[in-house]
LUMFIDREN-478236 format. One record per residue (C-alpha): residue in three letters; x, y, z; residue number from 1. Coordinates in Angstrom, 2 decimals. Layout:
<recs>
+-----+---------+---------+---------+-----+
! res !      xx !      yy !      zz !   n !
+-----+---------+---------+---------+-----+
! ala !       X !       Y !       Z ! NUM !
...
+-----+---------+---------+---------+-----+
</recs>
This chain:
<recs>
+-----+---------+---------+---------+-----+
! res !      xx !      yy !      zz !   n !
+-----+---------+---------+---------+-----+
! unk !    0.00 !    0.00 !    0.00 !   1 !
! unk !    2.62 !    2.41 !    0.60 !   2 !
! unk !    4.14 !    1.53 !   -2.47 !   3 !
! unk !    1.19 !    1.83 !   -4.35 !   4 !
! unk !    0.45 !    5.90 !   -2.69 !   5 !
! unk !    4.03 !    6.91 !   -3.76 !   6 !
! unk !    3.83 !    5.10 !   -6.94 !   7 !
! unk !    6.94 !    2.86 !   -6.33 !   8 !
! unk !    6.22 !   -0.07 !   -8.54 !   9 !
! unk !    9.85 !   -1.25 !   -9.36 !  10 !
! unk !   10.27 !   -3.00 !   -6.45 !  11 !
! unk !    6.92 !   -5.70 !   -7.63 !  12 !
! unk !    8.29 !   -5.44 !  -11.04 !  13 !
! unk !   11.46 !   -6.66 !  -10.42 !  14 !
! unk !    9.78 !   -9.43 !   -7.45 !  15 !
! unk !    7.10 !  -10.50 !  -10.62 !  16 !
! unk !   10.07 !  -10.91 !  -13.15 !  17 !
! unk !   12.56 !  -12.97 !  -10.52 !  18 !
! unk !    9.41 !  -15.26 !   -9.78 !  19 !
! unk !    8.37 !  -15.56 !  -13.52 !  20 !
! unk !   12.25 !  -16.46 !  -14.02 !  21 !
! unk !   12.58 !  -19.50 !  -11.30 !  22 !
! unk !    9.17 !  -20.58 !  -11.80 !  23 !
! unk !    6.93 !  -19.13 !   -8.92 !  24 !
! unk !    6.88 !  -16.89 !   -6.19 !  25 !
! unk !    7.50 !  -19.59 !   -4.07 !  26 !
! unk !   10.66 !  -19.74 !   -5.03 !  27 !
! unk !   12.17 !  -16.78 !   -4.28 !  28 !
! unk !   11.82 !  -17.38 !   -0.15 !  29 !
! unk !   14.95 !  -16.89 !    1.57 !  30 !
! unk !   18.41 !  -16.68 !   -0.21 !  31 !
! unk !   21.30 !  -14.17 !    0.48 !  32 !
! unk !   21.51 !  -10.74 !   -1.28 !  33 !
! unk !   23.91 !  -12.74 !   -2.98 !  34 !
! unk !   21.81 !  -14.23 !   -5.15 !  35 !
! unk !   19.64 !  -10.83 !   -5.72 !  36 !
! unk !   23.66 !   -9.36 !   -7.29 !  37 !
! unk !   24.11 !  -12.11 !   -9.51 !  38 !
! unk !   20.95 !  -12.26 !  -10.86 !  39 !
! unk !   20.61 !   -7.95 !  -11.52 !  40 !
! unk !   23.67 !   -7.55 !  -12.69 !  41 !
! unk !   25.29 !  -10.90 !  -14.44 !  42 !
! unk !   28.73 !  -10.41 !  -12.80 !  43 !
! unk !   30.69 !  -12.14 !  -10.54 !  44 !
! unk !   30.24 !  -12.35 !   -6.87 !  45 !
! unk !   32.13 !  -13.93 !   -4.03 !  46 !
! unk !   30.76 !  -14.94 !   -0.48 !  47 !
! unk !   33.74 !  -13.90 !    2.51 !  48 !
! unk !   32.89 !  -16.30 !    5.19 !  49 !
! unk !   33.97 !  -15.10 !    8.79 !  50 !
! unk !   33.82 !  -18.26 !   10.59 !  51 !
! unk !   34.22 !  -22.10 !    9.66 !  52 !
! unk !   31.61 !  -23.85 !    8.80 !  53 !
! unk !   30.15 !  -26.17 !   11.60 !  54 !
! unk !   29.26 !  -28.94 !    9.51 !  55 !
! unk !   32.39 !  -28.81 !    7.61 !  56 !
! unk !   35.33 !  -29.31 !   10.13 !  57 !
! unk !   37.66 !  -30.03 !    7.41 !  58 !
! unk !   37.08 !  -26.39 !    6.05 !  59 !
! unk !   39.97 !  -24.17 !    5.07 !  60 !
! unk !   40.36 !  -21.88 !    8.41 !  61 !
! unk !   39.93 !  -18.40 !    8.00 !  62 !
! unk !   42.74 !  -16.18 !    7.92 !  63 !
! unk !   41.71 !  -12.80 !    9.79 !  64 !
! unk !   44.59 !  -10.56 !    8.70 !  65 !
! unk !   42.75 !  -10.83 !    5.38 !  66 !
! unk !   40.18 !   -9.13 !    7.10 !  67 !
! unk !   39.09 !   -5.63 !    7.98 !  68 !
! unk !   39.21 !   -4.94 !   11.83 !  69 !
! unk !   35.97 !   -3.30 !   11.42 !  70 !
! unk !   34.23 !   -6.31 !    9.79 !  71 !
! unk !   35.83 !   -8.90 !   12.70 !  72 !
! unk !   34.23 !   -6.51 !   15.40 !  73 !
! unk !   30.76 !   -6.09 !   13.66 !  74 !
! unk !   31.28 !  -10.38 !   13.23 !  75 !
! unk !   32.07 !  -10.83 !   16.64 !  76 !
! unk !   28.38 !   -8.69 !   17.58 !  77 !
! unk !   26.57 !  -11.23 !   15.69 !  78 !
! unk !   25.66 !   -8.64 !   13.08 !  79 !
! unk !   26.49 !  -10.95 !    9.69 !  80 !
! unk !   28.09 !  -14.03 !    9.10 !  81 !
! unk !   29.35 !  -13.77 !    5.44 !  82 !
! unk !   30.34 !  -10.72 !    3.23 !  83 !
! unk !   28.53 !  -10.76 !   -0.42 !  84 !
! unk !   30.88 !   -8.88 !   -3.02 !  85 !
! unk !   29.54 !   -8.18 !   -6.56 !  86 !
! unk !   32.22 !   -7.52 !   -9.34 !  87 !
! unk !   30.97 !   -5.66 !  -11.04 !  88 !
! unk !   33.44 !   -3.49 !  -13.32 !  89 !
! unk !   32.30 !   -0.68 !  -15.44 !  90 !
! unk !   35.25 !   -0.56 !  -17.71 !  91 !
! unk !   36.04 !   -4.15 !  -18.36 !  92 !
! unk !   34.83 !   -6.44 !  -21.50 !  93 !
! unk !   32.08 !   -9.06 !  -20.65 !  94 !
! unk !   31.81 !  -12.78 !  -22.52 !  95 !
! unk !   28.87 !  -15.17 !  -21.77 !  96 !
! unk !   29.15 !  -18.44 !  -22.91 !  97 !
! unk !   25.94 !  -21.29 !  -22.41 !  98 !
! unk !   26.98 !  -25.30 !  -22.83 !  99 !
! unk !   26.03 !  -27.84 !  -21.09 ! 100 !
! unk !   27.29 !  -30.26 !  -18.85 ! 101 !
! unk !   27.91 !  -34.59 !  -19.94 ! 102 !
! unk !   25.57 !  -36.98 !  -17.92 ! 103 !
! unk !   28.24 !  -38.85 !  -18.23 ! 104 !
! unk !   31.91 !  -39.48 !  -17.42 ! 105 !
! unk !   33.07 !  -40.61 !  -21.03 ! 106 !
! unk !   30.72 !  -37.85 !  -22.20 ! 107 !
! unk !   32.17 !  -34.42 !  -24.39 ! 108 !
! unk !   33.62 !  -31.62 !  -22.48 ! 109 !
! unk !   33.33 !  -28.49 !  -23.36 ! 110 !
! unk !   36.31 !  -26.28 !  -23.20 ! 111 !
! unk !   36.34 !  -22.16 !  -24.18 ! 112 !
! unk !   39.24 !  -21.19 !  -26.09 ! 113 !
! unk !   40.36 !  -17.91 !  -25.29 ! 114 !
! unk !   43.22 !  -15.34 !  -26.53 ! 115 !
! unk !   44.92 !  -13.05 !  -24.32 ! 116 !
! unk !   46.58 !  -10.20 !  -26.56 ! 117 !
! unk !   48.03 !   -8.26 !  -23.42 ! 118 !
! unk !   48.50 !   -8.82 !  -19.77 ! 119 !
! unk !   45.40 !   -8.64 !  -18.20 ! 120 !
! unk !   42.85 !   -9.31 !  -15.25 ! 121 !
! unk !   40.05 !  -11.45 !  -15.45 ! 122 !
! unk !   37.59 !  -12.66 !  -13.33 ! 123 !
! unk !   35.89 !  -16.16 !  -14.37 ! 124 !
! unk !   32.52 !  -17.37 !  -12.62 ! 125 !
! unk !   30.28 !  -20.07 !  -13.41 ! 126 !
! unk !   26.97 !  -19.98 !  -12.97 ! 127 !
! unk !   24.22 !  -23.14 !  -12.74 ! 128 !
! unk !   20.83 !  -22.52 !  -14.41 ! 129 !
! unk !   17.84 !  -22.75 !  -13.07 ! 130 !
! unk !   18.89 !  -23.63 !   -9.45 ! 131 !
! unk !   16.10 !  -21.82 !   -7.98 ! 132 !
! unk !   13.14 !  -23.25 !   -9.57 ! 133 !
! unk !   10.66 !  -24.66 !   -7.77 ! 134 !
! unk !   11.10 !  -28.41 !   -8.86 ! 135 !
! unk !   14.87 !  -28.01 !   -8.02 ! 136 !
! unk !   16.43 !  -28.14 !   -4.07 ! 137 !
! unk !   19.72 !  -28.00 !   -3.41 ! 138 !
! unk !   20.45 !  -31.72 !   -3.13 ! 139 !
! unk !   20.27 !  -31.42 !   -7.13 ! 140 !
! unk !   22.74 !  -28.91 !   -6.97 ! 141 !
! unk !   25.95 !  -29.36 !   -8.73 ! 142 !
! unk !   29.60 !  -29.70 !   -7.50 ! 143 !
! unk !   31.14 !  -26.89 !   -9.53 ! 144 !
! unk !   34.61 !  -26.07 !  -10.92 ! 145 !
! unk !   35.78 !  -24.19 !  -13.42 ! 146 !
! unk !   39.58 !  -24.31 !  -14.52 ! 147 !
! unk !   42.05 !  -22.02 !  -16.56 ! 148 !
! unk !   44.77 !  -24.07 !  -17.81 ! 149 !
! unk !   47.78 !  -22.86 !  -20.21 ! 150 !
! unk !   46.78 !  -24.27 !  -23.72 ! 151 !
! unk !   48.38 !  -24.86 !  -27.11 ! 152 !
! unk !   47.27 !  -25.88 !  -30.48 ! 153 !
! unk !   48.67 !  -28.70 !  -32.48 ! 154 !
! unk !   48.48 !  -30.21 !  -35.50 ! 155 !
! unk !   45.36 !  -30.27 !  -37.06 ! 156 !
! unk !   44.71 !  -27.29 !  -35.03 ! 157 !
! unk !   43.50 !  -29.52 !  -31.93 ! 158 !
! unk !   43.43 !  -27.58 !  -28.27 ! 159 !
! unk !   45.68 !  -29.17 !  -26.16 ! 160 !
! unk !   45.98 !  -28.49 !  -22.23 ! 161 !
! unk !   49.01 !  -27.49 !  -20.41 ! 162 !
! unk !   49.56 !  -26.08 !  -16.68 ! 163 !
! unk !   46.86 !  -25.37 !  -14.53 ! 164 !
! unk !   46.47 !  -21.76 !  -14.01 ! 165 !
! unk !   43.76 !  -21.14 !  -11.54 ! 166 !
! unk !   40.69 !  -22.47 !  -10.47 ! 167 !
! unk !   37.54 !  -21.79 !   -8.21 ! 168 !
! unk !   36.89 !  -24.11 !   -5.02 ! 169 !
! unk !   35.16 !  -27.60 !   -5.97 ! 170 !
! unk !   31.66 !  -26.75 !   -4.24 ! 171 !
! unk !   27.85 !  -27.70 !   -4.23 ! 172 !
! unk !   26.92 !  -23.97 !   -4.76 ! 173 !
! unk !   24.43 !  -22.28 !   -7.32 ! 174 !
! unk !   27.68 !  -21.03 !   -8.90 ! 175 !
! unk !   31.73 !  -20.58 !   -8.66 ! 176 !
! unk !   34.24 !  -18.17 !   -9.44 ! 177 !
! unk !   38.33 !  -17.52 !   -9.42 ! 178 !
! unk !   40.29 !  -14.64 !  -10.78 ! 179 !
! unk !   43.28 !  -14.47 !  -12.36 ! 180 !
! unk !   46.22 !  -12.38 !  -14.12 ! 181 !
! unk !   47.39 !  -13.95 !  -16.82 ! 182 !
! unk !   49.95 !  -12.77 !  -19.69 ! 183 !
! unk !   49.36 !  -12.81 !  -23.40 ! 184 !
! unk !   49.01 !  -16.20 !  -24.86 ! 185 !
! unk !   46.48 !  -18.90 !  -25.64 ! 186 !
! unk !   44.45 !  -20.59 !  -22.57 ! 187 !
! unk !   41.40 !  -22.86 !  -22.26 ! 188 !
! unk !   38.39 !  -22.39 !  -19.79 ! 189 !
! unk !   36.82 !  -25.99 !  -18.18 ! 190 !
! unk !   33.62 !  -26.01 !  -16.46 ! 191 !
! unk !   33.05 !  -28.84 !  -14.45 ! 192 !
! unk !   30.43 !  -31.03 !  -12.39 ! 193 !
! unk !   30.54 !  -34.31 !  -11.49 ! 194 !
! unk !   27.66 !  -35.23 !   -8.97 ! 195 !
! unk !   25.10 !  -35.23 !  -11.76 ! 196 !
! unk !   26.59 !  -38.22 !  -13.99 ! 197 !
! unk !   24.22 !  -41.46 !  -14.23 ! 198 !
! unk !   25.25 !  -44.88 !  -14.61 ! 199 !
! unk !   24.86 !  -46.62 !  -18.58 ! 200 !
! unk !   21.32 !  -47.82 !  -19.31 ! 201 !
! unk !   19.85 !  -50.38 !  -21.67 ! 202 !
! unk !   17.46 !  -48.81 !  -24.11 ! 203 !
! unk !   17.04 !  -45.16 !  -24.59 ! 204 !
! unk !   17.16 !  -42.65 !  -22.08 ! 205 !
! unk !   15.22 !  -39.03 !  -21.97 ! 206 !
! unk !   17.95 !  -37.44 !  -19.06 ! 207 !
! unk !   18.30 !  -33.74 !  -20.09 ! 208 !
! unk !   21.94 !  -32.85 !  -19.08 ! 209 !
! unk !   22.10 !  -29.75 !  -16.85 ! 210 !
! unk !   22.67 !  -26.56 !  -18.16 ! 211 !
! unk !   25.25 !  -23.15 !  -17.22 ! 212 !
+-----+---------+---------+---------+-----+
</recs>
Protein backbone atom coordinates (compact mmCIF):
# COMPACT_ATOMS: atom_id res chain seq x y z
CA UNK A 1 0.00 0.00 0.00
CA UNK A 2 2.62 2.41 0.60
CA UNK A 3 4.14 1.53 -2.47
CA UNK A 4 1.19 1.83 -4.35
CA UNK A 5 0.45 5.90 -2.69
CA UNK A 6 4.03 6.91 -3.76
CA UNK A 7 3.83 5.10 -6.94
CA UNK A 8 6.94 2.86 -6.33
CA UNK A 9 6.22 -0.07 -8.54
CA UNK A 10 9.85 -1.25 -9.36
CA UNK A 11 10.27 -3.00 -6.45
CA UNK A 12 6.92 -5.70 -7.63
CA UNK A 13 8.29 -5.44 -11.04
CA UNK A 14 11.46 -6.66 -10.42
CA UNK A 15 9.78 -9.43 -7.45
CA UNK A 16 7.10 -10.50 -10.62
CA UNK A 17 10.07 -10.91 -13.15
CA UNK A 18 12.56 -12.97 -10.52
CA UNK A 19 9.41 -15.26 -9.78
CA UNK A 20 8.37 -15.56 -13.52
CA UNK A 21 12.25 -16.46 -14.02
CA UNK A 22 12.58 -19.50 -11.30
CA UNK A 23 9.17 -20.58 -11.80
CA UNK A 24 6.93 -19.13 -8.92
CA UNK A 25 6.88 -16.89 -6.19
CA UNK A 26 7.50 -19.59 -4.07
CA UNK A 27 10.66 -19.74 -5.03
CA UNK A 28 12.17 -16.78 -4.28
CA UNK A 29 11.82 -17.38 -0.15
CA UNK A 30 14.95 -16.89 1.57
CA UNK A 31 18.41 -16.68 -0.21
CA UNK A 32 21.30 -14.17 0.48
CA UNK A 33 21.51 -10.74 -1.28
CA UNK A 34 23.91 -12.74 -2.98
CA UNK A 35 21.81 -14.23 -5.15
CA UNK A 36 19.64 -10.83 -5.72
CA UNK A 37 23.66 -9.36 -7.29
CA UNK A 38 24.11 -12.11 -9.51
CA UNK A 39 20.95 -12.26 -10.86
CA UNK A 40 20.61 -7.95 -11.52
CA UNK A 41 23.67 -7.55 -12.69
CA UNK A 42 25.29 -10.90 -14.44
CA UNK A 43 28.73 -10.41 -12.80
CA UNK A 44 30.69 -12.14 -10.54
CA UNK A 45 30.24 -12.35 -6.87
CA UNK A 46 32.13 -13.93 -4.03
CA UNK A 47 30.76 -14.94 -0.48
CA UNK A 48 33.74 -13.90 2.51
CA UNK A 49 32.89 -16.30 5.19
CA UNK A 50 33.97 -15.10 8.79
CA UNK A 51 33.82 -18.26 10.59
CA UNK A 52 34.22 -22.10 9.66
CA UNK A 53 31.61 -23.85 8.80
CA UNK A 54 30.15 -26.17 11.60
CA UNK A 55 29.26 -28.94 9.51
CA UNK A 56 32.39 -28.81 7.61
CA UNK A 57 35.33 -29.31 10.13
CA UNK A 58 37.66 -30.03 7.41
CA UNK A 59 37.08 -26.39 6.05
CA UNK A 60 39.97 -24.17 5.07
CA UNK A 61 40.36 -21.88 8.41
CA UNK A 62 39.93 -18.40 8.00
CA UNK A 63 42.74 -16.18 7.92
CA UNK A 64 41.71 -12.80 9.79
CA UNK A 65 44.59 -10.56 8.70
CA UNK A 66 42.75 -10.83 5.38
CA UNK A 67 40.18 -9.13 7.10
CA UNK A 68 39.09 -5.63 7.98
CA UNK A 69 39.21 -4.94 11.83
CA UNK A 70 35.97 -3.30 11.42
CA UNK A 71 34.23 -6.31 9.79
CA UNK A 72 35.83 -8.90 12.70
CA UNK A 73 34.23 -6.51 15.40
CA UNK A 74 30.76 -6.09 13.66
CA UNK A 75 31.28 -10.38 13.23
CA UNK A 76 32.07 -10.83 16.64
CA UNK A 77 28.38 -8.69 17.58
CA UNK A 78 26.57 -11.23 15.69
CA UNK A 79 25.66 -8.64 13.08
CA UNK A 80 26.49 -10.95 9.69
CA UNK A 81 28.09 -14.03 9.10
CA UNK A 82 29.35 -13.77 5.44
CA UNK A 83 30.34 -10.72 3.23
CA UNK A 84 28.53 -10.76 -0.42
CA UNK A 85 30.88 -8.88 -3.02
CA UNK A 86 29.54 -8.18 -6.56
CA UNK A 87 32.22 -7.52 -9.34
CA UNK A 88 30.97 -5.66 -11.04
CA UNK A 89 33.44 -3.49 -13.32
CA UNK A 90 32.30 -0.68 -15.44
CA UNK A 91 35.25 -0.56 -17.71
CA UNK A 92 36.04 -4.15 -18.36
CA UNK A 93 34.83 -6.44 -21.50
CA UNK A 94 32.08 -9.06 -20.65
CA UNK A 95 31.81 -12.78 -22.52
CA UNK A 96 28.87 -15.17 -21.77
CA UNK A 97 29.15 -18.44 -22.91
CA UNK A 98 25.94 -21.29 -22.41
CA UNK A 99 26.98 -25.30 -22.83
CA UNK A 100 26.03 -27.84 -21.09
CA UNK A 101 27.29 -30.26 -18.85
CA UNK A 102 27.91 -34.59 -19.94
CA UNK A 103 25.57 -36.98 -17.92
CA UNK A 104 28.24 -38.85 -18.23
CA UNK A 105 31.91 -39.48 -17.42
CA UNK A 106 33.07 -40.61 -21.03
CA UNK A 107 30.72 -37.85 -22.20
CA UNK A 108 32.17 -34.42 -24.39
CA UNK A 109 33.62 -31.62 -22.48
CA UNK A 110 33.33 -28.49 -23.36
CA UNK A 111 36.31 -26.28 -23.20
CA UNK A 112 36.34 -22.16 -24.18
CA UNK A 113 39.24 -21.19 -26.09
CA UNK A 114 40.36 -17.91 -25.29
CA UNK A 115 43.22 -15.34 -26.53
CA UNK A 116 44.92 -13.05 -24.32
CA UNK A 117 46.58 -10.20 -26.56
CA UNK A 118 48.03 -8.26 -23.42
CA UNK A 119 48.50 -8.82 -19.77
CA UNK A 120 45.40 -8.64 -18.20
CA UNK A 121 42.85 -9.31 -15.25
CA UNK A 122 40.05 -11.45 -15.45
CA UNK A 123 37.59 -12.66 -13.33
CA UNK A 124 35.89 -16.16 -14.37
CA UNK A 125 32.52 -17.37 -12.62
CA UNK A 126 30.28 -20.07 -13.41
CA UNK A 127 26.97 -19.98 -12.97
CA UNK A 128 24.22 -23.14 -12.74
CA UNK A 129 20.83 -22.52 -14.41
CA UNK A 130 17.84 -22.75 -13.07
CA UNK A 131 18.89 -23.63 -9.45
CA UNK A 132 16.10 -21.82 -7.98
CA UNK A 133 13.14 -23.25 -9.57
CA UNK A 134 10.66 -24.66 -7.77
CA UNK A 135 11.10 -28.41 -8.86
CA UNK A 136 14.87 -28.01 -8.02
CA UNK A 137 16.43 -28.14 -4.07
CA UNK A 138 19.72 -28.00 -3.41
CA UNK A 139 20.45 -31.72 -3.13
CA UNK A 140 20.27 -31.42 -7.13
CA UNK A 141 22.74 -28.91 -6.97
CA UNK A 142 25.95 -29.36 -8.73
CA UNK A 143 29.60 -29.70 -7.50
CA UNK A 144 31.14 -26.89 -9.53
CA UNK A 145 34.61 -26.07 -10.92
CA UNK A 146 35.78 -24.19 -13.42
CA UNK A 147 39.58 -24.31 -14.52
CA UNK A 148 42.05 -22.02 -16.56
CA UNK A 149 44.77 -24.07 -17.81
CA UNK A 150 47.78 -22.86 -20.21
CA UNK A 151 46.78 -24.27 -23.72
CA UNK A 152 48.38 -24.86 -27.11
CA UNK A 153 47.27 -25.88 -30.48
CA UNK A 154 48.67 -28.70 -32.48
CA UNK A 155 48.48 -30.21 -35.50
CA UNK A 156 45.36 -30.27 -37.06
CA UNK A 157 44.71 -27.29 -35.03
CA UNK A 158 43.50 -29.52 -31.93
CA UNK A 159 43.43 -27.58 -28.27
CA UNK A 160 45.68 -29.17 -26.16
CA UNK A 161 45.98 -28.49 -22.23
CA UNK A 162 49.01 -27.49 -20.41
CA UNK A 163 49.56 -26.08 -16.68
CA UNK A 164 46.86 -25.37 -14.53
CA UNK A 165 46.47 -21.76 -14.01
CA UNK A 166 43.76 -21.14 -11.54
CA UNK A 167 40.69 -22.47 -10.47
CA UNK A 168 37.54 -21.79 -8.21
CA UNK A 169 36.89 -24.11 -5.02
CA UNK A 170 35.16 -27.60 -5.97
CA UNK A 171 31.66 -26.75 -4.24
CA UNK A 172 27.85 -27.70 -4.23
CA UNK A 173 26.92 -23.97 -4.76
CA UNK A 174 24.43 -22.28 -7.32
CA UNK A 175 27.68 -21.03 -8.90
CA UNK A 176 31.73 -20.58 -8.66
CA UNK A 177 34.24 -18.17 -9.44
CA UNK A 178 38.33 -17.52 -9.42
CA UNK A 179 40.29 -14.64 -10.78
CA UNK A 180 43.28 -14.47 -12.36
CA UNK A 181 46.22 -12.38 -14.12
CA UNK A 182 47.39 -13.95 -16.82
CA UNK A 183 49.95 -12.77 -19.69
CA UNK A 184 49.36 -12.81 -23.40
CA UNK A 185 49.01 -16.20 -24.86
CA UNK A 186 46.48 -18.90 -25.64
CA UNK A 187 44.45 -20.59 -22.57
CA UNK A 188 41.40 -22.86 -22.26
CA UNK A 189 38.39 -22.39 -19.79
CA UNK A 190 36.82 -25.99 -18.18
CA UNK A 191 33.62 -26.01 -16.46
CA UNK A 192 33.05 -28.84 -14.45
CA UNK A 193 30.43 -31.03 -12.39
CA UNK A 194 30.54 -34.31 -11.49
CA UNK A 195 27.66 -35.23 -8.97
CA UNK A 196 25.10 -35.23 -11.76
CA UNK A 197 26.59 -38.22 -13.99
CA UNK A 198 24.22 -41.46 -14.23
CA UNK A 199 25.25 -44.88 -14.61
CA UNK A 200 24.86 -46.62 -18.58
CA UNK A 201 21.32 -47.82 -19.31
CA UNK A 202 19.85 -50.38 -21.67
CA UNK A 203 17.46 -48.81 -24.11
CA UNK A 204 17.04 -45.16 -24.59
CA UNK A 205 17.16 -42.65 -22.08
CA UNK A 206 15.22 -39.03 -21.97
CA UNK A 207 17.95 -37.44 -19.06
CA UNK A 208 18.30 -33.74 -20.09
CA UNK A 209 21.94 -32.85 -19.08
CA UNK A 210 22.10 -29.75 -16.85
CA UNK A 211 22.67 -26.56 -18.16
CA UNK A 212 25.25 -23.15 -17.22
Amino acid sequence: MFMAQRKQLWVALIEKALAKLHGSYFALQAGRAIEGLATLTGAPCESLMLQVSSTNPREEPIDTDLIWAKMLSSKEAGYFDSVDICKLHSDWHEVRVQGMFPNKANGPVTVTSLTVLERAALEFALFQEGSRRSDTVDSHLLDLCIMVFRATFTSGNKLSLGRLMAHSKRAVKKFVNCDVMLEPGEYAVVCCAFNHWSATLAGPTTTQAPAW
